[in-house]
C-alpha positions in Angstrom: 0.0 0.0 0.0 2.7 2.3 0.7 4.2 1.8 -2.8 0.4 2.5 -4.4 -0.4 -1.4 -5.2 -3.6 -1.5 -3.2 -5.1 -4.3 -5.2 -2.0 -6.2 -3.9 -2.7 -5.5 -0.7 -6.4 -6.7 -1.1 -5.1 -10.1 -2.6 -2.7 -10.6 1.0 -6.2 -9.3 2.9 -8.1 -12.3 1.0 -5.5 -15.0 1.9 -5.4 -13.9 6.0 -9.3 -13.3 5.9 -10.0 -16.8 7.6 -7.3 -16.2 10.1 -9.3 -12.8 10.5 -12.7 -15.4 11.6 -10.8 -16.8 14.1 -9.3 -14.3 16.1 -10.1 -14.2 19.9 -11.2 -10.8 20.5 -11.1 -11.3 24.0 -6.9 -11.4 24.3 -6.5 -9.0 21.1 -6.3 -5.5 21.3 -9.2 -3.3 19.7 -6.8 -1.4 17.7 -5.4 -4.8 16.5 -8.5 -6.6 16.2 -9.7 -7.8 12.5 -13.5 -6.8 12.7 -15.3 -7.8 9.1 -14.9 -11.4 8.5 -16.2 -11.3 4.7 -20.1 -11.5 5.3 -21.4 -9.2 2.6 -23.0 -5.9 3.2 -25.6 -5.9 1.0 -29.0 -4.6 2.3 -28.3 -5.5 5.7 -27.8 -3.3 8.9 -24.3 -2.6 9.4 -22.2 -1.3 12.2 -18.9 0.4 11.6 -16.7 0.3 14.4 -14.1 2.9 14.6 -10.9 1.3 16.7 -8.0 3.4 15.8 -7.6 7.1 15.9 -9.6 10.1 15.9 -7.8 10.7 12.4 -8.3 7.6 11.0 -12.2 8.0 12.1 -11.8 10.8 10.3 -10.0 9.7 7.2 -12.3 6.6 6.5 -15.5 8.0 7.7 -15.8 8.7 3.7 -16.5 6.0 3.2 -20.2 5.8 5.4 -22.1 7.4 1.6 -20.9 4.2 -0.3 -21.5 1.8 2.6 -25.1 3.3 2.8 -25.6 2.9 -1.0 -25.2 -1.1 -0.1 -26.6 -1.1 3.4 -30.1 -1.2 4.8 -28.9 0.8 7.6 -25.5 2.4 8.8 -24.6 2.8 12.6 -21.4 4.1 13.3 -19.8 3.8 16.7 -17.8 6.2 17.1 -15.6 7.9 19.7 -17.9 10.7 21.4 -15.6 13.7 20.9 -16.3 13.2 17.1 -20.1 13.3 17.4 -20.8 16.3 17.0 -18.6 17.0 13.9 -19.7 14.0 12.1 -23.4 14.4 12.4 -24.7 15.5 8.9 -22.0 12.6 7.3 -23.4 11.7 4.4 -24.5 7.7 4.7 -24.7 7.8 8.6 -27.7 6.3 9.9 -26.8 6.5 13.4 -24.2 8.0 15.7 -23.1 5.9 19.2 -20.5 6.8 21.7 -17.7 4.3 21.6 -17.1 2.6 24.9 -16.0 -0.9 26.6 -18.8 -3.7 26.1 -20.6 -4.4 23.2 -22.7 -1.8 21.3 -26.5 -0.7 22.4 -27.9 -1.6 18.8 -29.1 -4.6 16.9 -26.9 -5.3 13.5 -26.4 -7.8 11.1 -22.6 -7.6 9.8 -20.2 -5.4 11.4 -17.1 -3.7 10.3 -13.9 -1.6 11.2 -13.4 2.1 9.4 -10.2 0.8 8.4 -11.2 -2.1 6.8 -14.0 -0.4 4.6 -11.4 0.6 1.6 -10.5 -3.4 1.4 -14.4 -4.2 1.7 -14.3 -1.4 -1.4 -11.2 -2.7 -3.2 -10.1 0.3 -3.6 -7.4 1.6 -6.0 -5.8 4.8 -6.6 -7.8 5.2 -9.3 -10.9 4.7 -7.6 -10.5 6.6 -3.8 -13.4 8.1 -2.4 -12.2 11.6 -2.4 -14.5 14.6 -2.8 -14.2 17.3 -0.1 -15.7 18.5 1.9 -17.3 15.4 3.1 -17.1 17.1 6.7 -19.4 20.4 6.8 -19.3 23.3 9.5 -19.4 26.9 9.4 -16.3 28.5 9.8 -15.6 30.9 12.9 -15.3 34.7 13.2 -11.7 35.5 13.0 -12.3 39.5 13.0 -10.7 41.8 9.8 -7.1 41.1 9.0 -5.5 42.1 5.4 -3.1 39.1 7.2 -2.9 35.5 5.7 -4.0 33.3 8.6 -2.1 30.2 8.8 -3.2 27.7 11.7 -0.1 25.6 13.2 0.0 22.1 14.5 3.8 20.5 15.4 3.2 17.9 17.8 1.4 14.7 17.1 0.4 11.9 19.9 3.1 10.5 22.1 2.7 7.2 20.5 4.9 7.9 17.4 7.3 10.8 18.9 9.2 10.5 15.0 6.0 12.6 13.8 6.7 15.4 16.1 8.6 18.2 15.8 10.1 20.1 18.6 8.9 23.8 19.3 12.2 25.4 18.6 12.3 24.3 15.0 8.9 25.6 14.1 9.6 29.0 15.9 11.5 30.8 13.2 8.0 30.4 11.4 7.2 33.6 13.8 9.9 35.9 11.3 6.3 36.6 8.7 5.0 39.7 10.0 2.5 38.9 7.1 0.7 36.3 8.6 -1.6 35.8 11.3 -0.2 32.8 13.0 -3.4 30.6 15.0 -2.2 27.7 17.3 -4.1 24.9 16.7 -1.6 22.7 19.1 -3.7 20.4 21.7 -1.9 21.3 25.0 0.4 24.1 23.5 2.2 25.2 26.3 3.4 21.6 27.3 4.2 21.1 23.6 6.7 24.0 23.9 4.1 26.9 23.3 6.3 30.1 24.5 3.2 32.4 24.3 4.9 34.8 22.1 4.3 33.3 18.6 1.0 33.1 17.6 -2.5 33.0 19.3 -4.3 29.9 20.7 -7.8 29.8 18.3 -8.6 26.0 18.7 -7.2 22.0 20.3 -10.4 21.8 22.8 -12.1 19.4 20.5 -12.2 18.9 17.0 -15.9 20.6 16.2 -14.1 24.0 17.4 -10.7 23.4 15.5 -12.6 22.6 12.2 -14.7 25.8 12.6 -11.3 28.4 13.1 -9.8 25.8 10.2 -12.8 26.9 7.8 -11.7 30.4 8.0 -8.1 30.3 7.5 -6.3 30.4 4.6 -3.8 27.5 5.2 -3.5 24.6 7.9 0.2 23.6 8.3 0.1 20.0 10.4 1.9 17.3 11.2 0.9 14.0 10.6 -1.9 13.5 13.4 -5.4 14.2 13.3 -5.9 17.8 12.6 -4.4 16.9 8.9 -6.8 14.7 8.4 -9.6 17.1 9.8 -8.2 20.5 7.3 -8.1 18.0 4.4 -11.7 16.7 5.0 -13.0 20.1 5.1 -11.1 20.9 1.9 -8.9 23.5 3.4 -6.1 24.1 1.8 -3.2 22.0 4.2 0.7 21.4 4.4 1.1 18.2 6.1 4.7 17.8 7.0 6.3 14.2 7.4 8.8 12.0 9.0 11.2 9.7 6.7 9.3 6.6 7.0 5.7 7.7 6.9 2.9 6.1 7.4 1.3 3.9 4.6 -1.5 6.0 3.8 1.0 8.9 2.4 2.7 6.7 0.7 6.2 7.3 -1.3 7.7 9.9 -2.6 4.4 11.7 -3.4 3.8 15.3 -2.6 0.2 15.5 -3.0 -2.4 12.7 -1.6 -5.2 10.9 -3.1 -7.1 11.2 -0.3 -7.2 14.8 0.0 -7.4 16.6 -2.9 -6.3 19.8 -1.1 -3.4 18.6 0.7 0.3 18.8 0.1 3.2 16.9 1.5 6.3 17.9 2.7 8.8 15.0 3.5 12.0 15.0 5.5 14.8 14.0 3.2 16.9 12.9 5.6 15.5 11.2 8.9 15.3 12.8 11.9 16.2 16.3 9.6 13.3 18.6 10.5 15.2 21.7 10.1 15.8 21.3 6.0 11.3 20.7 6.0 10.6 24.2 8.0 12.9 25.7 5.5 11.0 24.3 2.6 8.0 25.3 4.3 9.3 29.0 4.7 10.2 29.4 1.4 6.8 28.4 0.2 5.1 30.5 2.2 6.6 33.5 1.2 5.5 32.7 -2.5 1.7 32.0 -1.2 2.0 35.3 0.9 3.0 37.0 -1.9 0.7 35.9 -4.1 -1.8 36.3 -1.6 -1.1 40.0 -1.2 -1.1 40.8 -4.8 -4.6 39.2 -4.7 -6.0 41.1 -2.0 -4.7 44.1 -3.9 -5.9 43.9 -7.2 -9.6 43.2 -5.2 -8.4 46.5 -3.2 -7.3 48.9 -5.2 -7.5 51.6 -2.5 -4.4 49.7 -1.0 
């Protein structure tokens, strides 16, 4: 999958599926567990179970409009601080909090998020990806003739490679053109000084998607809120360790799953310094550009 050969993938998926049968949920992990055992989705009630993170929720929740054109019924259980961003989901039935024990709903064939692009086969040629397929109305920001750039450098402690310390991203602070918005869950423990930048969001993801709808760029690393800007359709930088994850793939600065998104890749591991130099050099061209758009709207300027 990483190289692009999904239908590969899909073949390796079909060999393992009756291994998949007989796991014992009771001594897996949920985040390990292997949920659809091939029982086919056609007219029943389905439940999607959503195991891993809030940005894979986020990333395959996509795909809840072609499960429903299958499905009698779509119930997705879901982990509650999503709920309210994810009502309105095209496809969705249903929305339960995620919790230990077994689901308050009846259902015929159930399913992990993950799983649904093997369910799907799909293909590079064939991902689900229109945007927005999250909808919210966007937050008021106040006047600026500023480009507002929201900012997110630290990812879960689970994968530290993804992170990227404060002190590399602060030289960011040197564009007196921009209106820099933290976005950064817990910004002061992620290195937050106070004096680059104002805290707009990193409560909850309903309130970060509504100050991302009214900026003009959303420059993450890979953790949920890239996942969240590109589902809105915002325009997003999503900057990346050496070995990324599958779903970005190789050597690829854009991603089929969001149409919106670029990538910017650490050539070197470990090298942050060499991607926040990219990234400054880039946004002095889109700040530019920007400006000379604003003006010819303004001629007054």
């Amino acid at each position: 999958m990483r190289r692009g050969d999904f239908a590969a993938a899909w073949k390796i998926s079909d060999a393992l599926l009756p291994l998949a049968r007989a796991q014992d949920h009771r001594v897996v992990p949920r985040h390990l567990q292997n949920i659809w055992d091939g029982t086919p989705l056609e007219g029943k009630r389905v439940l999607g179970r959503c195991y891993h993170g809030l940005g894979d929720t986020i990333q395959f929740i996509r795909y809840a409009a072609l499960l429903k054109h299958v499905a009698g019924r779509v119930v997705v259980w879901v982990q509650p601080s999503l709920i309210p961003l994810l009502r309105g989901v095209e496809g969705i039935d249903e929305l339960l909090p995620l919790r230990d024990g077994v689901p308050d709903v009846e259902y015929d064939v159930d399913v992990e998020l993950n799983e649904l692009p093997y369910v799907f086969r799909t293909t590079l040629a064939n991902v689900p990806a229109e945007v927005p397929y999250l909808h919210v109305e966007p937050v008021w920001l106040g006047n600026t003739e500023k480009f507002r750039v929201g900012l997110i450098w630290q990812s879960g402690e689970w994968e530290a490679t993804r992170s990227i310390p404060f002190r590399l991203v602060q030289p960011l602070a040197q564009f007196s053109d921009i209106q820099w918005h933290i976005l950064q869950r817990d910004a002061v423990e992620a290195g937050w000084n106070g004096a680059f930048g104002v805290i707009s969001g990193g409560d909850n993801p309903l309130d970060d998607a509504r100050v991302m709808r009214a900026l003009d760029l959303v420059i993450s690393v890979d953790t949920m809120t890239a996942h969240l800007a590109g589902a809105l359709g915002c325009k997003t930088w999503t900057l990346l360790p050496f070995e990324a994850d599958w779903r970005w793939m190789c050597d690829r600065e854009d991603s089929p799953w969001y149409p919106t998104m670029r990538l910017f890749r650490q050539k070197q591991e470990g090298n942050w310094e060499e991607v926040i130099g990219d990234i400054g050099r880039e946004l002095t061209k889109v700040v530019a550009q920007d400006r000379r758009q604003f003006a010819a709207a303004r001629p007054d300027l």
